[in-house]
C-alpha positions as CSV (number, residue, x, y, z in Angstrom):
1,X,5.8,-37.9,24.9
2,X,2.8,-37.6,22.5
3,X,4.0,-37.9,19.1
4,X,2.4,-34.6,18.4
5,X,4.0,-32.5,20.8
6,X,8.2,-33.2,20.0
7,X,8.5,-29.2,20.5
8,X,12.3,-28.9,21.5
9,X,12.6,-31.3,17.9
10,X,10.5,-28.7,16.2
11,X,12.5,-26.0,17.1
12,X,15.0,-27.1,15.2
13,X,14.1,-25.7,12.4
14,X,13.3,-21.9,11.9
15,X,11.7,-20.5,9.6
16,X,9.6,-17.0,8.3
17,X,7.4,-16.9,6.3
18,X,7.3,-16.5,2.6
19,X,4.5,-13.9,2.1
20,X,3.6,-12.4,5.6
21,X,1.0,-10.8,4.7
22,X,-1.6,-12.9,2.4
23,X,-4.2,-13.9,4.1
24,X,-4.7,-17.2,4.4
25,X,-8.0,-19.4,6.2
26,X,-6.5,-22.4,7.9
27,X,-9.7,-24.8,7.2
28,X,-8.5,-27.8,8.8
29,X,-6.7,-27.8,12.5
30,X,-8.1,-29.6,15.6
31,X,-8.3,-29.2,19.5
32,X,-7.6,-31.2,22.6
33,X,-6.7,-31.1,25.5
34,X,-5.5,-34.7,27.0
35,X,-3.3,-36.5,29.1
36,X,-0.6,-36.3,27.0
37,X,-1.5,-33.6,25.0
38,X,-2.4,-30.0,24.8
39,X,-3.7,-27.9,21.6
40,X,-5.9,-25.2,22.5
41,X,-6.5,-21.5,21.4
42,X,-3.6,-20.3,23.3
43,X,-1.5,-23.0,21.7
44,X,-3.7,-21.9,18.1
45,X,-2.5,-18.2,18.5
46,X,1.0,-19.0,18.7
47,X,0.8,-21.0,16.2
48,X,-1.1,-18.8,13.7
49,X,0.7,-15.9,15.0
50,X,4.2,-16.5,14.8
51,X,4.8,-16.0,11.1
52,X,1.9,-16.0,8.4
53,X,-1.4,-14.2,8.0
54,X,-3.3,-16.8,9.4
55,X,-6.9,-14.8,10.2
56,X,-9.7,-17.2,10.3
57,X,-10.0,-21.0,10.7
58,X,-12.2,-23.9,10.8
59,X,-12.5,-26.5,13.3
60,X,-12.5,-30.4,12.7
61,X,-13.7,-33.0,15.1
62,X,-11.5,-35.1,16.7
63,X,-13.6,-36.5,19.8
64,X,-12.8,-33.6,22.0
65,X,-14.9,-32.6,25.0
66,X,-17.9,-35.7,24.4
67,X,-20.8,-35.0,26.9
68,X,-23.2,-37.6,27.2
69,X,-25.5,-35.6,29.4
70,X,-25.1,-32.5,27.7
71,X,-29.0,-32.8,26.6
72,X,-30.3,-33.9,30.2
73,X,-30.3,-35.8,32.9
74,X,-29.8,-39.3,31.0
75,X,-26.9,-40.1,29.0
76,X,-27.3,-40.4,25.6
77,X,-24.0,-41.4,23.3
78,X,-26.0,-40.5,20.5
79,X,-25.9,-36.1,21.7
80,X,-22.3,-37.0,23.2
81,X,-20.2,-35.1,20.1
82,X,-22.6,-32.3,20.4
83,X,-20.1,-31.2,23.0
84,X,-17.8,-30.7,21.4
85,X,-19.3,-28.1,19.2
86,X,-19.8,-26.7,22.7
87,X,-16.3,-27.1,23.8
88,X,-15.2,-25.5,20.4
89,X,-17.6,-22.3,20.7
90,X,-15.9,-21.4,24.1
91,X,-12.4,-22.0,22.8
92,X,-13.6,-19.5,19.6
93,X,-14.6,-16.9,22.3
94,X,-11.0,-17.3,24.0
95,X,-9.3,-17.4,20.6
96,X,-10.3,-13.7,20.2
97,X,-9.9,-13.0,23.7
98,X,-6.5,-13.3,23.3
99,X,-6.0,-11.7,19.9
100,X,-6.1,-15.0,18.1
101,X,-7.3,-16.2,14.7
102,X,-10.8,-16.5,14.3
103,X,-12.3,-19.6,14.6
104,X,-15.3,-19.0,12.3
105,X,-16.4,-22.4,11.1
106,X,-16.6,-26.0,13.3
107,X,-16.9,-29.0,11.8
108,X,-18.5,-31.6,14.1
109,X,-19.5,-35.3,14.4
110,X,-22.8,-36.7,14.1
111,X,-23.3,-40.6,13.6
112,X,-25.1,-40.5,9.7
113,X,-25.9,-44.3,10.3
114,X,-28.6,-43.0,12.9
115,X,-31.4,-42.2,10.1
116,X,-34.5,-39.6,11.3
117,X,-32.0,-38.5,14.1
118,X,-29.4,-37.0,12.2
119,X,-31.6,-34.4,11.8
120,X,-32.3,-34.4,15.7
121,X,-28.5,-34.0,16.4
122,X,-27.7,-31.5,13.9
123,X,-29.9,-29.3,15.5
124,X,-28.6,-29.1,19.2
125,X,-24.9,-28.5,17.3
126,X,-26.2,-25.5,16.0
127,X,-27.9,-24.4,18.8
128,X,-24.7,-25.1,21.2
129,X,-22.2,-23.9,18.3
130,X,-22.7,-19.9,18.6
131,X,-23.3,-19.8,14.9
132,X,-20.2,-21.6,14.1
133,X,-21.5,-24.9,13.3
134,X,-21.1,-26.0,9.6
135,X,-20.8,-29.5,8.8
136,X,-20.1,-33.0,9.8
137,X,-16.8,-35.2,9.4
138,X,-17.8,-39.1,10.0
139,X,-14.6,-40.6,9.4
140,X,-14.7,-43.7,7.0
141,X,-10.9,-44.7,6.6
142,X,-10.8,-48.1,7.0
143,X,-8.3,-51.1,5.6
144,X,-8.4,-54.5,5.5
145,X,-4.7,-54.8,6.8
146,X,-3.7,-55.4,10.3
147,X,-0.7,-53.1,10.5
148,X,-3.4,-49.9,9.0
149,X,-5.3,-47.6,11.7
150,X,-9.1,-47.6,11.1
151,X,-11.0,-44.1,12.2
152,X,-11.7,-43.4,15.5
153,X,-15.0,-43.9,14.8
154,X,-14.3,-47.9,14.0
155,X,-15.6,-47.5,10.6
156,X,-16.7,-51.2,8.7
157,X,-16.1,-51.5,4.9
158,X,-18.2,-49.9,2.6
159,X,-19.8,-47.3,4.9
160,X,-19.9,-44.7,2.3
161,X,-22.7,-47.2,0.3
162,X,-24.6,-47.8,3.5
163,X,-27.8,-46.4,2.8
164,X,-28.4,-45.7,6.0
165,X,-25.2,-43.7,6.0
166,X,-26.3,-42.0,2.7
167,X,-29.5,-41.1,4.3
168,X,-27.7,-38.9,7.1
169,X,-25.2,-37.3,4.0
170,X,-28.5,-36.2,2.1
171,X,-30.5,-35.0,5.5
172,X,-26.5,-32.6,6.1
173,X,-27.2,-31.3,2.5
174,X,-30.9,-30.6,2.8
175,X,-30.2,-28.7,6.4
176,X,-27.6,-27.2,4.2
177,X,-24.2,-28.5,6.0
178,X,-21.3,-29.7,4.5
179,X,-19.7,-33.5,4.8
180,X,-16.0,-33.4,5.8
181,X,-14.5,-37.0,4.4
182,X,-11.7,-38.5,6.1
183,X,-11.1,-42.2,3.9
184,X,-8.1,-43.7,2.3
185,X,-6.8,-43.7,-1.0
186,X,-8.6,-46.4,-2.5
187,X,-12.2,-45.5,-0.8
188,X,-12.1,-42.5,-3.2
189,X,-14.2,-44.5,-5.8
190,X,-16.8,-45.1,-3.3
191,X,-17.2,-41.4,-2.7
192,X,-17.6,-40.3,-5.7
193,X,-20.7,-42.7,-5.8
194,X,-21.9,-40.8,-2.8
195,X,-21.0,-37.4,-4.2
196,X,-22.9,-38.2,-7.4
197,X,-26.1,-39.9,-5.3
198,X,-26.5,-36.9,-3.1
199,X,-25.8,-34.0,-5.3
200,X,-27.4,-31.3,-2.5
201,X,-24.3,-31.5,-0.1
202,X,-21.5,-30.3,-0.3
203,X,-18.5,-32.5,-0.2
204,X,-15.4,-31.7,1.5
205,X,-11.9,-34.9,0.2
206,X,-9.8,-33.9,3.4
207,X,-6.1,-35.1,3.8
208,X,-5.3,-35.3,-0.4
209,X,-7.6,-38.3,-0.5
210,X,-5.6,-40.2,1.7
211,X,-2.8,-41.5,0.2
212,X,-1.2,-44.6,2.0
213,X,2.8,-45.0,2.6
214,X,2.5,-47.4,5.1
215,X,1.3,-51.2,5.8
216,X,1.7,-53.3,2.0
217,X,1.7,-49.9,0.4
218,X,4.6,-48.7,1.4
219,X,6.8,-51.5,-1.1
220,X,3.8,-50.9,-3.6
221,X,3.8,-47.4,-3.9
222,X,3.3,-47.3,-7.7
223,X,0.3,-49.5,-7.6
224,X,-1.1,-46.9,-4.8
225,X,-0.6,-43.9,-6.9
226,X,-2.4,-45.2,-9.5
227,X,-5.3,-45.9,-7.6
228,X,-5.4,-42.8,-5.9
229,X,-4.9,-40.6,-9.2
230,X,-8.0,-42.7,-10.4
231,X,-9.9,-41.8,-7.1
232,X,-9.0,-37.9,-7.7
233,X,-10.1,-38.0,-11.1
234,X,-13.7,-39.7,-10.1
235,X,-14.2,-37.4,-6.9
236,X,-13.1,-34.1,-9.1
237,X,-15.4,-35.4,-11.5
238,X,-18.6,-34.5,-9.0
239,X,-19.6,-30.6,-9.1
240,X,-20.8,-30.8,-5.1
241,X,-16.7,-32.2,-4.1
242,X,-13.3,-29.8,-3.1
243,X,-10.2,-31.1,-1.8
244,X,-8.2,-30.1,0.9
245,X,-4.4,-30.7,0.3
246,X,-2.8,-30.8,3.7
247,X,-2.0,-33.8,5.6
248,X,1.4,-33.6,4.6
249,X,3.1,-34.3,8.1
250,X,1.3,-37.4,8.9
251,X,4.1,-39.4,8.9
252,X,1.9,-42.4,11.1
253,X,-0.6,-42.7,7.7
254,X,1.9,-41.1,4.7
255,X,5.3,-43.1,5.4
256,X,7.2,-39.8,4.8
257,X,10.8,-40.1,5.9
258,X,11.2,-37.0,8.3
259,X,10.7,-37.9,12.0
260,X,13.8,-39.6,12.7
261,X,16.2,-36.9,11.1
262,X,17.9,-35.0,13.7
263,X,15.8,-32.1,12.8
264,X,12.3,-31.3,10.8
265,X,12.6,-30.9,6.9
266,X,12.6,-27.5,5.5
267,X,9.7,-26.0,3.4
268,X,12.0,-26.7,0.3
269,X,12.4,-30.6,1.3
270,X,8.4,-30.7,2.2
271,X,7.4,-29.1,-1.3
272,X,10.0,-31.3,-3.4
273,X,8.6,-34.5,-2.0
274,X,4.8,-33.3,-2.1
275,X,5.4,-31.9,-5.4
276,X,3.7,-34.1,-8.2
277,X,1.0,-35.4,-5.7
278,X,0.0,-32.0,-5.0
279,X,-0.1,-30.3,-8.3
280,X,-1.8,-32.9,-9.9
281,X,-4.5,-33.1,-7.5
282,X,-5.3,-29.3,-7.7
283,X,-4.9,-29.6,-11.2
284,X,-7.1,-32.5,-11.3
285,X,-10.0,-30.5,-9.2
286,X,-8.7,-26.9,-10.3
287,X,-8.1,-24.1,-7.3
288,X,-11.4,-22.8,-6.9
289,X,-12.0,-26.0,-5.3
290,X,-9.3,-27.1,-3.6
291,X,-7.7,-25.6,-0.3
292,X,-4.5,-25.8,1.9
293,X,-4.9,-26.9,5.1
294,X,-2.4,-27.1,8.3
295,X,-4.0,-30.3,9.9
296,X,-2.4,-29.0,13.3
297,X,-1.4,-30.3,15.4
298,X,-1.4,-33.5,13.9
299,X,0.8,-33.0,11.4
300,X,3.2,-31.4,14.0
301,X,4.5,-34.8,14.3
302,X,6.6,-34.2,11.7
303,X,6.4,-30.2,10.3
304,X,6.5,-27.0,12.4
305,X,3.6,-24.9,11.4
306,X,5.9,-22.1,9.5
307,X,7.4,-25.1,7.4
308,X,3.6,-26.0,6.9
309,X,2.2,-23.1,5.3
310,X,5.7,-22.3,4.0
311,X,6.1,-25.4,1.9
312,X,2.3,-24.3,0.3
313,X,3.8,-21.1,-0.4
314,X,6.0,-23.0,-2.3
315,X,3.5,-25.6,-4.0
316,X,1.3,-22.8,-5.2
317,X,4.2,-20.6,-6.9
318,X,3.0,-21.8,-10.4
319,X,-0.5,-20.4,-9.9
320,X,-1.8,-17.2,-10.6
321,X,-2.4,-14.4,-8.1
322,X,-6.2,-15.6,-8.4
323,X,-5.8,-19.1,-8.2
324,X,-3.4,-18.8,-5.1
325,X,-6.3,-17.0,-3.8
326,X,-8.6,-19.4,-3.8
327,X,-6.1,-21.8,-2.2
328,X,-5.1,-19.4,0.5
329,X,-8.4,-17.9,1.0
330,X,-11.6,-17.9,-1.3
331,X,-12.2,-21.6,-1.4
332,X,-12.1,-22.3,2.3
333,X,-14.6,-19.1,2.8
334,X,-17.3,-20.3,0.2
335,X,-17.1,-24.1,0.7
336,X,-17.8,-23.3,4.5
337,X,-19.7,-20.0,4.0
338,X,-17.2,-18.4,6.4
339,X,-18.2,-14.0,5.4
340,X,-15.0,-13.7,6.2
341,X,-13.0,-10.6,4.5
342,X,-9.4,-10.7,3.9
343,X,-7.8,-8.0,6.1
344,X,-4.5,-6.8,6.9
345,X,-3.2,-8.6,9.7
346,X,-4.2,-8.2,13.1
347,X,-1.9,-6.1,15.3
């Protein structure tokens, strides 16, 4: 069984939610449908529906639904992740359909090594994304240690300097798109640099900056917080970057101890273990810029989704009405120019 799909584990632990009815954006979950796993709007709604205000969200690539021929005749890897941008659009229309969340945003994947056409690629997501399409996540996490997962897009060491790769970041922010950054903790230097170089995009830190717990770092944890509290300090430092502070579950990358307990943790046990990490990243970047995200249904590995948002509920208590906001809500609407309105919730 998929790591990601332990549902009779999950169900051992029930909660509702903490405020029902804030609205909340999710900004970050994925969809699939594979062999040995299935996440799609039916499995979104249920999910979003079953105990928070969850009314809009934005999608994140995760090499769903590739098409080589989806531009002609003759295959062309380069076109291949436009679709999923296609794949996403229909799942968006079926997400309503069934009185779902609205999937108003996707964020897709375009190699940014590729030079004049970036530009090229960009275009037939838009035109295939139903008005949906918003940025670009090229994953860059990569380690030099055997025993750490590189991206799914095998990333090389110091991608984010390539200039070929920083040519594709400045064509996203001069078409006006966003660049989702998936890296680990001590890559965060190196995006700054980016952020700084190419102050016309917009800059989206997903997963808290990526803070390791396993491989060497999981005996050297105090050596890894200090790097990564560097890292959040130079990325907050660039005007163009927000964070998104989720990730939480991913036990596989974050060496959290839940998934051999004999049931999930409770939002309580998620927020006491996040708490420091958490607040001094949004404190570091301040709430207008940073936003909570589920990261489902990857981080169902560990976390049912109530517990998720739950645990954020939590997290965000010392905040003001306004700044909880913008966690919730405001940040994830401007950063990817969502119109969305807050609402009560759907019936």
């Amino acid at each position: 069984m998929a790591i990601y799909d332990r549902h009779e584990w999950l169900a051992g632990r029930v909660e509702s939610a903490i405020e029902p009815d804030r609205p909340i954006i999710d900004p970050h979950h994925h969809l699939w449908d594979r062999d040995d796993s299935r996440y799609l709007a039916q499995e979104l709604r249920t999910d979003a529906r079953s105990s928070h205000n969850v009314t809009h969200t934005v999608f994140v690539e995760c090499s769903a639904a590739y098409d080589p021929l989806i531009c002609g005749p003759v295959a062309d890897v380069t076109m291949a992740p436009v679709g999923e941008t296609r794949f996403v659009a229909e799942q968006a229309a079926e997400s309503l359909r069934l009185g779902g969340p609205e999937i108003a945003g996707i964020v897709g994947h375009v190699d940014l090594t590729m030079g004049e056409r970036v530009g090229e690629v960009l275009a037939e997501h838009d035109a295939r994304g139903a008005g949906l399409f918003r940025g670009v996540r090229h994953g860059t996490n990569w380690s030099p240690h055997a025993d750490i997962k590189n991206g799914h897009h095998q990333p090389g060491p110091y991608l984010l300097a390539n200039p070929d790769f920083r040519a594709g970041v400045a064509t996203l922010g001069d078409a006006g798109y966003s660049f989702d950054a998936w890296l680990y903790f001590d890559q965060m230097q190196e995006l700054a640099e980016l952020a700084m170089a190419i102050p016309q995009c917009q800059i989206v830190l997903d997963h808290l900056g990526g803070p390791l717990g396993i491989g060497p770092h999981a005996s050297q944890r105090a050596e890894m917080l200090t790097t990564w509290r560097r890292g959040i300090e130079a990325v907050a430092a660039c005007p163009n970057a927000a964070l998104k502070v989720g990730g939480l579950g991913m036990e596989h990358y974050f060496g959290t101890p839940w998934a051999d307990q004999p049931r999930p943790p409770s939002s309580d046990e998620v927020a006491a273990y996040w708490n420091d990490m958490v607040h001094f990243a949004i404190d570091t970047f301040g709430p207008p810029r940073c936003m909570f995200e589920s990261n489902f249904p990857v981080d169902r590995q560990t976390l049912p989704y109530t517990v998720v948002w739950n645990a954020f509920e939590i997290l965000a208590e010392r905040y003001t009405p306004a700044e909880q906001h913008d966690l919730f809500w405001a940040t994830a609407n401007r950063v990817y120019r969502l119109g969305a309105r807050p609402g009560a919730r759907p019936v």
